[in-house]
C-alpha positions in Angstrom: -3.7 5.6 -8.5 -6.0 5.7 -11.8 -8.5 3.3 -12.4 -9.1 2.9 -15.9 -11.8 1.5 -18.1 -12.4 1.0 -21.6 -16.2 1.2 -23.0 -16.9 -0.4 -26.4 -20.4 -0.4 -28.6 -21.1 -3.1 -31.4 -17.4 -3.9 -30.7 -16.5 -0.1 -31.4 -14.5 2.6 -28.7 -17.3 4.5 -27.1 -16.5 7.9 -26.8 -18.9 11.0 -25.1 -20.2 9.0 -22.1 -20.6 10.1 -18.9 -19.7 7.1 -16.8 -19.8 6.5 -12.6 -17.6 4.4 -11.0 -18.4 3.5 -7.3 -15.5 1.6 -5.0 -15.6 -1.1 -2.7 -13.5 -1.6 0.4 -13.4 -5.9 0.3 -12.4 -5.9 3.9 -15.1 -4.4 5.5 -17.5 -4.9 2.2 -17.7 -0.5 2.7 -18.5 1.8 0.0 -15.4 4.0 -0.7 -16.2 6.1 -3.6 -19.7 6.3 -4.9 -21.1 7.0 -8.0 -18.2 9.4 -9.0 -17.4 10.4 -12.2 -14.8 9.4 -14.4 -12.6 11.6 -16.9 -12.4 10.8 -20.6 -8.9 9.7 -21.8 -10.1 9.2 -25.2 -10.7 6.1 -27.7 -12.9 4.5 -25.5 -11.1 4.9 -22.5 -11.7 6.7 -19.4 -10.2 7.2 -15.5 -10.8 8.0 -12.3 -8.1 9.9 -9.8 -8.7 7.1 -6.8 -7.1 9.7 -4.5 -8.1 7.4 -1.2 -6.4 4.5 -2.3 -4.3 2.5 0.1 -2.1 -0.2 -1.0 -2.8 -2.2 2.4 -6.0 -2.8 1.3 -8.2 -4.9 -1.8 -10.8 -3.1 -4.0 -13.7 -4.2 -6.4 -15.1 -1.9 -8.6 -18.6 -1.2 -11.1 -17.8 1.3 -13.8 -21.9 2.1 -15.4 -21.5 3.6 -18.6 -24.7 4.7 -18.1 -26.3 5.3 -21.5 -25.1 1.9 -23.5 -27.0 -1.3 -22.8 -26.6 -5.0 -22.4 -23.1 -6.3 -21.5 -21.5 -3.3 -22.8 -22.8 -1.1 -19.8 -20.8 -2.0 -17.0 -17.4 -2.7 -16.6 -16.3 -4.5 -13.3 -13.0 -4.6 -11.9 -10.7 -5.7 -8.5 -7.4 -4.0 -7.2 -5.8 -6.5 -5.4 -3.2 -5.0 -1.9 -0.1 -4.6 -3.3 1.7 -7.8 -1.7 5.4 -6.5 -2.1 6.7 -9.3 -0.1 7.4 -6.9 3.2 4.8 -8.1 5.1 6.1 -11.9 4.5 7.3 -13.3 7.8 11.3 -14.4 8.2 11.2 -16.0 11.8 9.5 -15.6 14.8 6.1 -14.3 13.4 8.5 -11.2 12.9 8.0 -9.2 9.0 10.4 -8.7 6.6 9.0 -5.2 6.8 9.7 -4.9 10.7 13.7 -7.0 10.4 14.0 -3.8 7.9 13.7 -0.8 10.4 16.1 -3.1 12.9 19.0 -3.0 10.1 18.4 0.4 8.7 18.7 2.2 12.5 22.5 1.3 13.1 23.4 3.0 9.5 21.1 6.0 9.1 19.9 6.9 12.5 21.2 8.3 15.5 22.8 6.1 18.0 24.1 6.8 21.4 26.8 4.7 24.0 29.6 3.9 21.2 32.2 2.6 23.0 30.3 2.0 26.2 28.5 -1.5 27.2 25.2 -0.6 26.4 24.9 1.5 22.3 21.7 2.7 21.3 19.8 3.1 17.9 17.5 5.2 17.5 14.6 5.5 14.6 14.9 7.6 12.1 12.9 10.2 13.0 14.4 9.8 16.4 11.3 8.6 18.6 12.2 5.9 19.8 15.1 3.1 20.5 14.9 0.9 17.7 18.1 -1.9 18.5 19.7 -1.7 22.1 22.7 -3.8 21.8 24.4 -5.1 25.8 28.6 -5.7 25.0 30.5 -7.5 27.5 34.0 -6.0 28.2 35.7 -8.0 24.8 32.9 -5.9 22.9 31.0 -9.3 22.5 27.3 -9.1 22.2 25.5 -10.7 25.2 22.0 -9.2 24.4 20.1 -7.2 22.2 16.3 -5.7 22.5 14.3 -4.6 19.6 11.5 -2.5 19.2 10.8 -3.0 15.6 7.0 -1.5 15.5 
């Protein structure tokens, strides 16, 4: 991810600096990146690769232009974790994230006991048993165990 800033002087772009960015990790209050330099896009506007970002987490951020002054030095900025909805909870303090890799093992992973009264689904990269479904004689479902980490 890019984090981009825009440096104006007497309400002009600024082009030609040489501006730092440094990176905050809000969880831990950490410095991530510090004092790195930023590439020129142009018209005023410049970037930095944030290589080490991670959308679990929440960012602030001082961009120093270094040579303008006054309020036009810095420029401040937040990245806020990317709240996709799949960590929301459905029921039983379980994710929407974690119900996911329950429904996606019967379709796209391997599964073992068709047929039998115990079938088994596997994870995808076929570590562990993800959904262990117990079937009475009639095929009913009498249990099921989840391992949805």
């Amino acid at each position: 991810m890019y984090i981009k800033v825009y440096f104006a002087e007497n309400g002009s772009p600024k082009t030609g600096l040489s501006p730092t960015v440094t990176v905050y990790k809000d969880s831990d209050n950490s410095v991530i990146v510090n004092a790195q330099a930023m590439t020129e896009i142009g018209g005023g506007f410049y970037k930095y690769d944030f290589s080490t970002y991670d959308s679990e987490e929440s960012y602030c951020y001082i961009v120093d232009s270094v040579t303008l002054t006054g309020q036009e030095r810095y420029a401040p900025g937040a990245i806020e974790k990317n709240h996709n909805g799949l960590e929301d909870i459905l029921e039983n303090s379980t994710s929407v994230k974690k119900y996911l890799r329950g429904l996606i093992a019967p379709f796209l992973a391997k599964r073992t006991g068709m047929g039998t009264s115990t079938t088994v689904f596997r994870d995808q990269a076929d570590g562990k048993d993800r959904v262990t479904v117990a079937l009475d004689g009639s095929g009913n479902i009498t249990a099921i165990v989840m391992d949805l980490t």
